[in-house]
N, C-alpha and C positions, 0 to 999 in steps of 0.2 A: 614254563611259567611256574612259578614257586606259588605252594599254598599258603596260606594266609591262615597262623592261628593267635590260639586266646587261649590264656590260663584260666582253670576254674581251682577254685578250693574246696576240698571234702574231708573231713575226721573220716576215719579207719578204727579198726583195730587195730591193736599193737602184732594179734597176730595174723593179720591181712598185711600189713605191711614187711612182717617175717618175710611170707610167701613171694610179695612181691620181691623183695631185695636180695633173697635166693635165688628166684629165678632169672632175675637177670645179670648178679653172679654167672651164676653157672652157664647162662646163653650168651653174653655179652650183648645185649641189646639194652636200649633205655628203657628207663622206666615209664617216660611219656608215651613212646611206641607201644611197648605191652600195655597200659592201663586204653590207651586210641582204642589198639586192636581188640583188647578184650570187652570194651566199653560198645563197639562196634558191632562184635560177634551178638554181642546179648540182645543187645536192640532189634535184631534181623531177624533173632530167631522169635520175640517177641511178637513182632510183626507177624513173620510166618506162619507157626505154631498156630494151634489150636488153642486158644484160652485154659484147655481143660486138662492140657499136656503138660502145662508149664507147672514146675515143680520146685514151690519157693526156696530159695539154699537156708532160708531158717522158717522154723513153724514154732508159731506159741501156743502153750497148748494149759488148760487151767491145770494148779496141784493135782487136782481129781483126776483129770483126764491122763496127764502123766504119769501119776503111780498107779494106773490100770493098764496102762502101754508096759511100763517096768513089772508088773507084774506077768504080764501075756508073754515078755519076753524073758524073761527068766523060767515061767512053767509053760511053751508052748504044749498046744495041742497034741 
């Protein structure tokens, strides 16, 4: 029995979509499969995971707080 889908729409980056249209270049699979599976994985581990584990792919962070990060990393310890 065939599954039953639904298109959604989402903006991206231009270079989130780079990523995607390499990759599946270079695998030949679709893009609807990769974005499924990768949409899939993330949610599971969400689920799974401990709140405290998950570790956002972007942080905002204030001027201040950034050029004390850029600082510490340019003169570590």
């Amino acid at each position: 029995m065939a599954q039953a889908h639904t298109q959604i729409s989402a903006y991206i980056s231009v270079e989130s979509k780079d990523l995607v249209e390499r990759y599946v270049r270079a695998r030949g699979v679709k893009k609807g499969f990769l974005i499924e599976s990768a949409l899939l994985h993330h949610l599971q581990a969400l689920e799974e995971l401990p709140a405290d584990v998950i570790i956002p792919p972007r942080l905002v962070v204030s001027r201040e707080s950034g050029e004390a990060i850029l600082e510490q990393l340019e003169k570590p310890a």
